[in-house]
C-alpha positions as CSV (number, residue, x, y, z in Angstrom):
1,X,0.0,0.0,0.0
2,X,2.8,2.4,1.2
3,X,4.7,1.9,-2.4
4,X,1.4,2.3,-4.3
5,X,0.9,5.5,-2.7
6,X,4.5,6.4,-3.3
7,X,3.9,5.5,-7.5
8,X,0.4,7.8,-7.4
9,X,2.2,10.5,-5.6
10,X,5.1,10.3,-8.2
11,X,2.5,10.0,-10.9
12,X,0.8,13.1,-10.1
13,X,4.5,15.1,-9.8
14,X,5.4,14.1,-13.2
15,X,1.9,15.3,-14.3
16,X,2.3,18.5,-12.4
17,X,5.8,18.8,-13.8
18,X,4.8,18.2,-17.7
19,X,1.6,20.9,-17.2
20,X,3.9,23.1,-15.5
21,X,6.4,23.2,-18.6
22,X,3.6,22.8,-21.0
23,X,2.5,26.1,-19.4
24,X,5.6,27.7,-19.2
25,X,6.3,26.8,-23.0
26,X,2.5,28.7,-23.9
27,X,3.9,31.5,-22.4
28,X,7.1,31.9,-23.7
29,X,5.6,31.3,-27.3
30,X,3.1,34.1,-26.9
31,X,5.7,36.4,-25.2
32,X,8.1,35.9,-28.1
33,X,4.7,36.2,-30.5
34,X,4.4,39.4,-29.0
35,X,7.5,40.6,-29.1
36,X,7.7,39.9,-32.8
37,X,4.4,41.7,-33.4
38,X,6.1,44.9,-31.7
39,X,9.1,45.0,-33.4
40,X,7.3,44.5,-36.7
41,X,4.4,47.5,-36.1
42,X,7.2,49.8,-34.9
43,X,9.5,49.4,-37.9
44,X,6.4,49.4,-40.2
45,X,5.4,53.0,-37.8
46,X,9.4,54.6,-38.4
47,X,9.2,53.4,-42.5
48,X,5.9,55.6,-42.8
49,X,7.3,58.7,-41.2
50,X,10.6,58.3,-42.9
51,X,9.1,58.3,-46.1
52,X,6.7,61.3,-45.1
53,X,10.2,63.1,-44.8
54,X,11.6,62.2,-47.6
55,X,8.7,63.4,-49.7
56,X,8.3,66.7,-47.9
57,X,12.2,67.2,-48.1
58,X,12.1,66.5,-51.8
59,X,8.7,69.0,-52.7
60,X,11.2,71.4,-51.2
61,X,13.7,71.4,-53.7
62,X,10.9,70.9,-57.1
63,X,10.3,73.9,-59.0
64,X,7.2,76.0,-59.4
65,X,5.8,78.6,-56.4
66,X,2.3,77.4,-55.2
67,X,1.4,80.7,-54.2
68,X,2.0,82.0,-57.7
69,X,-0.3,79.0,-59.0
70,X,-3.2,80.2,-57.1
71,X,-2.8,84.0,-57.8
72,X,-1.7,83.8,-61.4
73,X,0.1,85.8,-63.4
74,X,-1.3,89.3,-62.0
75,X,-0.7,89.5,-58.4
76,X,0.4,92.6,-55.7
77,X,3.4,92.2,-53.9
78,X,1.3,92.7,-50.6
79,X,-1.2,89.5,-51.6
80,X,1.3,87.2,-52.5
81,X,3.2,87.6,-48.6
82,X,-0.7,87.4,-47.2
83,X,-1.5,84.6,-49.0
84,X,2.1,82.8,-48.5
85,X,1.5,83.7,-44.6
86,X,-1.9,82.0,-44.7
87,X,-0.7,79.2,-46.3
88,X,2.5,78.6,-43.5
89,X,5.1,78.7,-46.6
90,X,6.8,81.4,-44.8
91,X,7.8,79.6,-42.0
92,X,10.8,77.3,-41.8
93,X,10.6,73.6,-43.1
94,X,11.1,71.7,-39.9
95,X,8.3,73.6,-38.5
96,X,5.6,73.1,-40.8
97,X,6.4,69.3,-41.5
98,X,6.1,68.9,-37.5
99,X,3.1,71.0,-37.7
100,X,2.0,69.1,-40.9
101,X,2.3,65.5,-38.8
102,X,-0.2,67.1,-36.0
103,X,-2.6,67.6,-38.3
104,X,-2.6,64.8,-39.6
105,X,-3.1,62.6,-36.3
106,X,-6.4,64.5,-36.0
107,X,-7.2,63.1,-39.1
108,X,-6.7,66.4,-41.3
109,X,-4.1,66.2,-44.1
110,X,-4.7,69.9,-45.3
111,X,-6.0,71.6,-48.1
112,X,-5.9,71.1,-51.7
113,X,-4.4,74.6,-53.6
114,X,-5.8,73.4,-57.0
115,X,-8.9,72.0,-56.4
116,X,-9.6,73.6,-52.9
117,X,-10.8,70.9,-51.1
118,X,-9.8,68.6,-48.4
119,X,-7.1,66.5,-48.9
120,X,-8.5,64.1,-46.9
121,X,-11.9,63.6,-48.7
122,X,-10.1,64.0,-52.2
123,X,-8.4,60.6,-51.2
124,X,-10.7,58.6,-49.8
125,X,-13.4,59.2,-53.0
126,X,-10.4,58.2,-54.6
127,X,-9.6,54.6,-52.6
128,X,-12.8,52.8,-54.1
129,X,-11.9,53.2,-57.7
130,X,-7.5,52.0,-56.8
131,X,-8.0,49.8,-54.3
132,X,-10.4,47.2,-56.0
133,X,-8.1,47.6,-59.3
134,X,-5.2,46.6,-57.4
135,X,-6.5,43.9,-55.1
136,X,-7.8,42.0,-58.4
137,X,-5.0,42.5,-60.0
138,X,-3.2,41.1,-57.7
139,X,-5.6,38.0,-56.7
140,X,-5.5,37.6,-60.6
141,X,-1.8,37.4,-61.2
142,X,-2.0,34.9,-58.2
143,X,-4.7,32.7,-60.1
144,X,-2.5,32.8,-63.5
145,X,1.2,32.5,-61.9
146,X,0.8,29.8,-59.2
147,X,-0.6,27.1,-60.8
148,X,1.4,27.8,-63.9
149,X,4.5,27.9,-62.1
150,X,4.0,24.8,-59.9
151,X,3.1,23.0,-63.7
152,X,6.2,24.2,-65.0
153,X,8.2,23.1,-62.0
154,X,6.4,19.4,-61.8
155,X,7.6,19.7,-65.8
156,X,10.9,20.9,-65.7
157,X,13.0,20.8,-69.2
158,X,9.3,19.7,-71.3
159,X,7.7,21.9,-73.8
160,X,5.3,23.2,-71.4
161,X,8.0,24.7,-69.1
162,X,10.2,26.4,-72.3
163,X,7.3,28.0,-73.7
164,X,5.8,29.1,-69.8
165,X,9.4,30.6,-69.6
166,X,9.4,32.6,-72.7
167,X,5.8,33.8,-72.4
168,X,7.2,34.9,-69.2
169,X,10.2,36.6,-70.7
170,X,7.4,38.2,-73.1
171,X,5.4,39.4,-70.4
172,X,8.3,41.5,-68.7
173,X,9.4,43.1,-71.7
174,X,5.9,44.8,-72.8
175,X,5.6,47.9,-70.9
176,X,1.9,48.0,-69.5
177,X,0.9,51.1,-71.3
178,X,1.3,49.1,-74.8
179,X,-0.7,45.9,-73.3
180,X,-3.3,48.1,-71.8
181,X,-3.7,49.9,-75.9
182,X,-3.4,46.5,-77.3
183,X,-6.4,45.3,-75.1
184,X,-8.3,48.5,-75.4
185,X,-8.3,47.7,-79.3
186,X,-9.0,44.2,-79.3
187,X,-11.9,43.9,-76.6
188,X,-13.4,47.4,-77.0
189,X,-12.6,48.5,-80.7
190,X,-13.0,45.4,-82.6
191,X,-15.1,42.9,-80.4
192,X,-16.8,45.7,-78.7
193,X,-17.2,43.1,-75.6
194,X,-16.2,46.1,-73.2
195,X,-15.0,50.2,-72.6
196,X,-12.8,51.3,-74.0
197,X,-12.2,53.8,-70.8
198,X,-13.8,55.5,-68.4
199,X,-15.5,55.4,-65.1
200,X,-19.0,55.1,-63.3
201,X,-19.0,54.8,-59.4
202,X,-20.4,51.5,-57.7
203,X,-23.1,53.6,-56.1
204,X,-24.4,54.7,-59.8
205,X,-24.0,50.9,-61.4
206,X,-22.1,48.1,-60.1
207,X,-22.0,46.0,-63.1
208,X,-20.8,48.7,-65.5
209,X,-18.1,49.8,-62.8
210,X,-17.1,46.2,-62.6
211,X,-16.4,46.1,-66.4
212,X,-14.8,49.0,-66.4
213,X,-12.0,47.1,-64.2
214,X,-12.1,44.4,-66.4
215,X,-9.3,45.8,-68.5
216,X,-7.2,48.3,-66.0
217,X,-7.1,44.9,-64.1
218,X,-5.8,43.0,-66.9
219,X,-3.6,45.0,-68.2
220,X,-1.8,45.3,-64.4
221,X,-2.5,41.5,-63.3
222,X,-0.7,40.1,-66.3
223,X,2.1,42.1,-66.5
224,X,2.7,41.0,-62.6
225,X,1.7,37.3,-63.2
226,X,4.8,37.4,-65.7
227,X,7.3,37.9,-63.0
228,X,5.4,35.7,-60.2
229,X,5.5,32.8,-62.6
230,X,9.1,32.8,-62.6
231,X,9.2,32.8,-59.3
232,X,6.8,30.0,-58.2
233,X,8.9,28.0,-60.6
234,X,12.0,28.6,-59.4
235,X,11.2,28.6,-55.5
236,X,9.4,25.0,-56.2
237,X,12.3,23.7,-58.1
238,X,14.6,25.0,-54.7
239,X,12.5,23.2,-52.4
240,X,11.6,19.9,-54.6
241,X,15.2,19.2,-54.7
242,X,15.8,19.3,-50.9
243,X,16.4,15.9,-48.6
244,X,13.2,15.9,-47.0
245,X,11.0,16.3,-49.7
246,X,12.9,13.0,-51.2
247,X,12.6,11.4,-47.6
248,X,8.8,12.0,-47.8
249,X,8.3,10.3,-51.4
250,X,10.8,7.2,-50.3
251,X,8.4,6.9,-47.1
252,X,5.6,6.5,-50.2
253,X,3.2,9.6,-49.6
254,X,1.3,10.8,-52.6
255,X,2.6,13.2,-55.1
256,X,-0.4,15.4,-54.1
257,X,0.4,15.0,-49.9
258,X,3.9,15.9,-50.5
259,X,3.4,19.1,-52.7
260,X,1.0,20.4,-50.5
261,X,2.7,19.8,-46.9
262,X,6.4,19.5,-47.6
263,X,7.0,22.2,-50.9
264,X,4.0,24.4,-51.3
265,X,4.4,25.4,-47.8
266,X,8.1,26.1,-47.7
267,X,7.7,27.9,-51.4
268,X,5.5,30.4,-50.2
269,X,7.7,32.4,-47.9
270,X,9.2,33.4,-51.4
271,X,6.4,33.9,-53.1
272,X,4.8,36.0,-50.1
273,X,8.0,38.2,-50.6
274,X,7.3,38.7,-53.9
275,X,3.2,39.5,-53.4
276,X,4.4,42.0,-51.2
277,X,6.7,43.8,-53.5
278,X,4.1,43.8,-56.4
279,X,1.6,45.2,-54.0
280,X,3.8,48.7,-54.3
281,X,4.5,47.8,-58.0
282,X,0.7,47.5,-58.6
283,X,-0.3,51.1,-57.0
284,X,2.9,52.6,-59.2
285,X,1.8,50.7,-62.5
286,X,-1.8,52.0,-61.8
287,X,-0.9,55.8,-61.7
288,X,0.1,54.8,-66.1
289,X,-2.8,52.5,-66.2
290,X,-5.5,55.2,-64.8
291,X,-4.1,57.4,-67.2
292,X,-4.3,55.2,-70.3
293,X,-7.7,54.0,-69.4
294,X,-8.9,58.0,-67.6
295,X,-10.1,56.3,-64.3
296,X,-9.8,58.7,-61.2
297,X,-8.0,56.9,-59.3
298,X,-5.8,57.6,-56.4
299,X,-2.5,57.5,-58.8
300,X,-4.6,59.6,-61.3
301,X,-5.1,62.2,-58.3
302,X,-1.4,62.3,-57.8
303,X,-0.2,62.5,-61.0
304,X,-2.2,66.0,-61.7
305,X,-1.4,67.1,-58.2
306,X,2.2,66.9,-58.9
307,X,1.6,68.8,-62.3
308,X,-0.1,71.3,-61.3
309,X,2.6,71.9,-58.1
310,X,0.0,70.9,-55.4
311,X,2.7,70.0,-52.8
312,X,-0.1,69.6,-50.0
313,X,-2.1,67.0,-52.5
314,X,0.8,65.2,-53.1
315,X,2.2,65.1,-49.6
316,X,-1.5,63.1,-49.3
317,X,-1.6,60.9,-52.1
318,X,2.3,59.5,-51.4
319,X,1.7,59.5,-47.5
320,X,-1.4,57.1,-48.1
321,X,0.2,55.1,-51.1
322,X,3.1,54.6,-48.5
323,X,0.4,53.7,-45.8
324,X,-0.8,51.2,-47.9
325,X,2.8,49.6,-49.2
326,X,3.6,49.5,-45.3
327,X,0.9,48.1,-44.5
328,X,1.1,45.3,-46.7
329,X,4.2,44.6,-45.9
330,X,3.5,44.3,-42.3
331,X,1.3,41.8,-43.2
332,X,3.2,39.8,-44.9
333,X,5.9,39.9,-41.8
334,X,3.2,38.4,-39.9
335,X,2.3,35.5,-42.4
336,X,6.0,34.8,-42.3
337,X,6.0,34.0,-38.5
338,X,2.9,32.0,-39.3
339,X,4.2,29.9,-42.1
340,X,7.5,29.1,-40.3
341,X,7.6,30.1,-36.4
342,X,11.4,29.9,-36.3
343,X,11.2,33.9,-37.9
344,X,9.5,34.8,-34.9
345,X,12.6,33.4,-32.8
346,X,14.7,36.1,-34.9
């Protein structure tokens, strides 16, 4: 009896021992979770003001007054230092930036000098016409390019993979404006399937809006989809030849099993850097791709901003296309640590 009470009792410790480590290990994990979620916010936090910086250190040096663009050519001496006071261009750059920054924690990114309205609601009419372009561009580039480049990869040296590689070639060399005039006169000049350009807001028609995307998100997603391609290939090829993924087919698991669990999953941390960098490719290609196809879109809004010498319009426009970038980016930090926890051990 005395021994058998001796084994429960060292039963229970070794229970109490493996929850207590068990526990311990929890905590740890979500402390270093943590941690890695900091880190990653407050880089993604010192990027978006270094970049405000930059662009409000290099409006300073462009040419062009903005107080002679709103009085013109005929102006009195006295109304251009009123209007220059007014606008805080007469005091010193460091000043007006920090001021600038205040402002626009309240939510208040100033005044437009061309069009005289808020910044602020200028942009955000804006965001429903870029932000669907580019998020189907993107989820269609990542239709075309993944399975394509896994194909390839599974076909390596076959006629398949040659001719995915120089379509791919193709597809980098065509600058966008030229694909998005090439499909502008197949589908809407000679099959008349769709606009030709053009806008109408979601509120007004949904279906028309919708097929007014359909060749602004075309044009973007297959010029992207090139690029991505080549990368799915290679980064399946990297991982296919590795010792584990042989070990895994000599053990007899399906071709299916093993491309799923063992590559697909180890390919992706490439491929999510790459989504990542054509997120900030796709908002730059759409400023020439709202021009070509005259949809107002945020890069539209910047583009006439910065001809028309609107430094507080484009301090806007870049600050939000840089919130956006960031933000994606962070994102994609995050699936990192979720596809392979060692990077949050980092």
């Amino acid at each position: 009896m005395a021994r058998a009470a001796s084994l429960s009792h060292k039963s229970r410790g070794l229970r109490s021992t493996a929850h207590g480590s068990s526990a311990c290990f929890a905590v740890t994990l979500w402390a270093v979770t943590l941690n890695f979620l900091i880190r990653r916010v407050l880089t993604a936090l010192l990027t978006l003001v270094l970049s405000s910086a930059l662009v409000f250190s290099a409006l300073l040096i462009v040419p062009g007054d903005p107080v002679q663009l709103i009085l013109g050519l005929n102006y009195e001496p006295t109304q251009y230092a009123l209007l220059k006071t007014q606008l805080g261009l007469d005091r010193p750059p460091l000043e007006r930036f920090v001021t600038w920054w205040e402002a626009l924690l309240r939510g208040d990114m100033g005044r437009s000098l061309s069009l005289n309205t808020g910044v602020t609601e200028l942009v955000v009419t804006r965001l429903p016409v870029t932000m669907p372009l580019v998020i189907l561009s993107s989820l269609v580039s990542l239709l075309i390019a993944i399975p394509a480049g896994i194909f390839a990869a599974r076909r390596k040296g076959t006629v398949f993979d040659v001719l995915t590689v120089a379509l791919t070639q193709t597809g980098l060399a065509i600058p966008s404006f030229w694909l998005g005039l090439m499909l502008i006169l197949l589908f809407a000049v000679t099959l008349g399937w769709l606009p030709a350009n053009g806008w109408t807001a979601w509120s007004e028609d949904p279906v028309k809006a919708a097929r007014s995307l359909v060749l602004p998100v075309l044009t973007l997603a297959l010029g992207q989809a090139a690029g991505l391609v080549r990368m799915v290939r290679g980064s399946v090829l990297e991982v296919m030849g590795l010792d584990y993924v042989r070990t895994a087919r000599s053990k007899g698991l399906l071709e299916g099993l093993v491309m799923r669990r063992h590559i697909l999953r180890n390919a992706y941390i490439n491929i999510l850097t790459l989504v990542g960098i054509q997120f900030g490719q796709l908002l730059a290609g759409g400023i020439v791709v709202e021009t070509v196809f005259a949809i107002p879109g945020l890069g539209k809004l910047g583009l006439d901003a910065v001809r028309s010498t609107d430094f507080p319009l484009v301090q806007g426009v870049v600050l939000v296309i840089a919130g956006l970038i960031v933000t994606v980016n962070l994102i994609v930090d995050l699936l990192y640590g979720t596809l392979d926890p060692r990077i949050r051990y980092d």
